[in-house]
N, C-alpha and C positions, 0 to 999 in steps of 0.2 A: 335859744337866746342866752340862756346860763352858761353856756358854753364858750361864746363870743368874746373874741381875745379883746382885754381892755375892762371885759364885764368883773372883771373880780374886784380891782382896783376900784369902780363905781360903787360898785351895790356890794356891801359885806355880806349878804343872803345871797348871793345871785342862784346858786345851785337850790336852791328851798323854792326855787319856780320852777323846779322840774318836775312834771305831772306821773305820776304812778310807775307802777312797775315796766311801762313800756323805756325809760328812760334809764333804765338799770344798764342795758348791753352799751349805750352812749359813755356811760359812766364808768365803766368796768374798763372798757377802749380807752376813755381819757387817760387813767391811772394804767392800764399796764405800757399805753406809749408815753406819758410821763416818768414812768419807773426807770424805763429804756434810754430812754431822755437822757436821765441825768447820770445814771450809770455810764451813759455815752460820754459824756462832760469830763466827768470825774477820770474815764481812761484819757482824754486828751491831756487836762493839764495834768497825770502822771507823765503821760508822753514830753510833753514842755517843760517839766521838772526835770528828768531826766535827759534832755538835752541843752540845759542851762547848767548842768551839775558836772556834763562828759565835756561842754566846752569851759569852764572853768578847771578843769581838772588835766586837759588839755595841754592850758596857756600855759599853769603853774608848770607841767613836765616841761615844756619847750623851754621858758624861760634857764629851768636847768641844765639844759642838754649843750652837748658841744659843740654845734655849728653859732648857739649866742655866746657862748662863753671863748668863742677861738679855739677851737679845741677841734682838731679832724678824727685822735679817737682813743676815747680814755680808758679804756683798756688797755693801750701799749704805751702808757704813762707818757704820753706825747706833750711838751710845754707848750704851752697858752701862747699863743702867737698873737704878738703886740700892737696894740694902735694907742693912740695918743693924742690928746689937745682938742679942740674940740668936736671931732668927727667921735672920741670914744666918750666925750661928755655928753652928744644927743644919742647915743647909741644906750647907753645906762640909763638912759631919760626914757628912751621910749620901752624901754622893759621895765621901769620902774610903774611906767603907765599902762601897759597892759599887766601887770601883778594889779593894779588897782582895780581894772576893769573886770580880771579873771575875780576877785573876790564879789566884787558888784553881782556876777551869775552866779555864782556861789550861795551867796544870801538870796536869789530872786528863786531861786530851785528849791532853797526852804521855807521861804515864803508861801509860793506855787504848792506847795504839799500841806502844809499846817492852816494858813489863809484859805485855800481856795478849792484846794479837794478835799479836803478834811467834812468841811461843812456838806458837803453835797453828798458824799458817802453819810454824814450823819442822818439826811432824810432819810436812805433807800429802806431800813426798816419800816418807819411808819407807813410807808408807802405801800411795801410790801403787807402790810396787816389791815390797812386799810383795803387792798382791791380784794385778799382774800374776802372779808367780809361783804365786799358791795356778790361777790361772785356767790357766795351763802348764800346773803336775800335774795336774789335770781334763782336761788336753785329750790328753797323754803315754798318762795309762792309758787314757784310752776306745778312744786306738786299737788296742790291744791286743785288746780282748774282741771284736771280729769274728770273730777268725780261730779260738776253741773254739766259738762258735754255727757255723761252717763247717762243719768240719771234724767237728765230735759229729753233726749232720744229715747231711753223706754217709754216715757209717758208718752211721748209721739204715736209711738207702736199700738201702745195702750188706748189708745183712743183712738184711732184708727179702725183698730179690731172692734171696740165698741159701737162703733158707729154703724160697721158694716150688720152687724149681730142685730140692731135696732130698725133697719129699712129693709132687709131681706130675711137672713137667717128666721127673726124670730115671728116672722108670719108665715113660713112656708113648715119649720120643723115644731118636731115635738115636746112637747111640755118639759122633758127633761132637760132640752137646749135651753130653756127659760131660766131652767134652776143654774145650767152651767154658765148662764149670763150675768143671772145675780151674782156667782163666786167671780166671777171676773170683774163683776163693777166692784165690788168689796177689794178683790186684788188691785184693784185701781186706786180705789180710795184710799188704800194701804201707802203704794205708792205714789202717790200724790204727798200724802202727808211726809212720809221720805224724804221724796223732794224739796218739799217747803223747808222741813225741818234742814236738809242739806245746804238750801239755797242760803237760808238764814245763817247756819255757820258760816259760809264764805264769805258772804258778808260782812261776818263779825269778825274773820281772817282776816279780811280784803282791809276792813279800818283798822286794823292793826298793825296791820300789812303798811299800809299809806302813813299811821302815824309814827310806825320803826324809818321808814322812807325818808322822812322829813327830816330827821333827826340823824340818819345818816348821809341825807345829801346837803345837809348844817355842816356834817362832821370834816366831807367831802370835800364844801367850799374851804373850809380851815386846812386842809392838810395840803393841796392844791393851792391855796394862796402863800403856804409858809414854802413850799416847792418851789414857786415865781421868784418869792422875794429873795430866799436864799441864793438860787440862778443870776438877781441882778444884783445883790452884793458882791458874791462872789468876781462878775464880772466887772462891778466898780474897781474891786482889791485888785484883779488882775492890769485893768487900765491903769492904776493910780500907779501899779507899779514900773508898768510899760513908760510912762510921763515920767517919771524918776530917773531911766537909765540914760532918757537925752539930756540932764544935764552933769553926768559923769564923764558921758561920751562926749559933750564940750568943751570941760574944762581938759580933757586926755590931749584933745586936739589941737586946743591951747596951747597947752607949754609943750606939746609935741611941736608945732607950727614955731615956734620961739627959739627951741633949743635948734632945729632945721637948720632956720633963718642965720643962726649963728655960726652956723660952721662955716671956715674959712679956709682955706686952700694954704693960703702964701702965710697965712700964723700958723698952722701945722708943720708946713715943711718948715719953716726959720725954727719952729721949736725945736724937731730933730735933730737938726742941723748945731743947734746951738747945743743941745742935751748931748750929739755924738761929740763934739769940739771939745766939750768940760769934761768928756770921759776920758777921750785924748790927752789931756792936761794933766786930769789925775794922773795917768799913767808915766806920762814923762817926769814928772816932781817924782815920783818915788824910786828909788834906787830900783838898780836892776839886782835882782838874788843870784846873775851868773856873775858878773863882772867880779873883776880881784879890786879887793879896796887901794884905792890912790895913794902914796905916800905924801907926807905934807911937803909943801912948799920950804924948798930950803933959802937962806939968806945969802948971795956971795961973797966969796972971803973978802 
């Protein structure tokens, strides 16, 4: 029941109802697949950092490169081949809004690494020092329980042989087998008292045993509860930041949707149109550098 997902959240004891050493291999299981857990976590959003960080880094090259800039290939110093009016005003618009968007991934990749995997890698040690020890006290008591299955089966034997030595042997043989019965109830008595004395140590293992238990399946529920919570902040910080990016991604598509809306066909071409006419003008206002200069106009006699 201390196990029961929801139980930690309830009851801040929940693991301190788990009953003796039988509860250790349950306990050892929760933390080393908890360990696994979050290790597993911690490589995802590496993973998700570095794919917020390769598409920002990405947008930024593209934005550069020569098929946005007009350019077929700038190695062979090729000039920028021209647009105008407003087909190259939502054209700047929309690279000015993915540069906005490429930094938005750019911060969520650092975020993703310091926010979100940071913390969760911060558990893995406690975690890690915690199951070694739950694996210790498993291994402390086990050694103990050999030496009452021992030591309860000689006495078995022990009285056994007694028994038989008191209904047959010792009415059929000789006086000597009487004396060799005494040294065996004596060797009995011996081991008896053994036993007692052994059983009574375990005992006083066994509650020491139970009171280290308690205190470690205290320690258990605490290290396990900060493993939870850290796993649901972590994945608040990672939501809050997912809910952040739709309204960047809004406002991009906004003035993206705007500048679109604006482009016009017949104001583009009149603009060229008018931009080639006034270059045409220029040209003709300015003398020609082959012609021979004019003589001035003379008066008739």
């Amino acid at each position: 029941a201390g196990l029961s997902r929801g139980g930690f959240s309830e009851n801040p004891v929940a693991m301190e109802r788990l009953c003796g050493v039988e509860s250790l291999s349950a306990v050892q299981r929760r933390f080393s697949d908890g360990l696994e857990v979050l290790k597993c976590m911690a490589d995802f959003f590496k993973e998700i950092a570095d794919i917020e960080r390769h598409y920002a880094n990405a947008v930024t090259r593209l934005m550069n490169s020569t098929p946005f800039n007009f350019r077929l290939n700038k190695w062979l110093g090729a000039d920028t081949y021209v647009e105008v009016g407003t087909l190259k005003t939502a054209w700047d618009k929309m690279g000015a809004e993915l540069l906005k968007l490429a930094q938005v991934h750019a911060e969520k990749a650092e975020q993703y690494t310091t926010n979100v995997r940071q913390p969760l890698m911060e558990c893995v040690p406690q975690m890690e020092e915690l199951r070694k020890k739950v694996s210790a006290s498993g291994h402390n008591h086990r050694s103990t329980t050999p030496t009452i299955i021992v030591t309860g089966t000689l006495q078995l034997k022990i009285k056994e042989k007694t028994y038989l030595y008191n209904t047959e042997d010792a009415k059929k043989r000789h006086i000597r087998q009487e004396s060799r019965l005494e040294s065996l109830k004596k060797e009995l008595g011996t081991l008896e008292a053994i036993y007692l004395d052994t059983q009574k140590e375990v005992e006083r293992i066994n509650s020491l045993v139970e009171k280290e238990l308690v205190t470690l399946y205290k320690e258990a529920h605490e290290v396990e509860l900060k493993r939870v919570n850290t796993i649901k902040g972590c994945l608040q910080t990672f939501t809050t930041s997912l809910s952040n990016t739709a309204p960047a991604y809004l406002e991009a598509m906004r003035q993206l949707i705007v500048c679109v809306d604006e482009i016009d066909g017949d104001a583009d071409i009149n603009k060229f149109v008018e931009s080639h006419r006034e270059l045409l003008q220029m040209q003709n206002d300015q003398p020609s550098p082959t012609s021979p200069p004019q003589p001035p106009p003379t008066s008739p006699p």
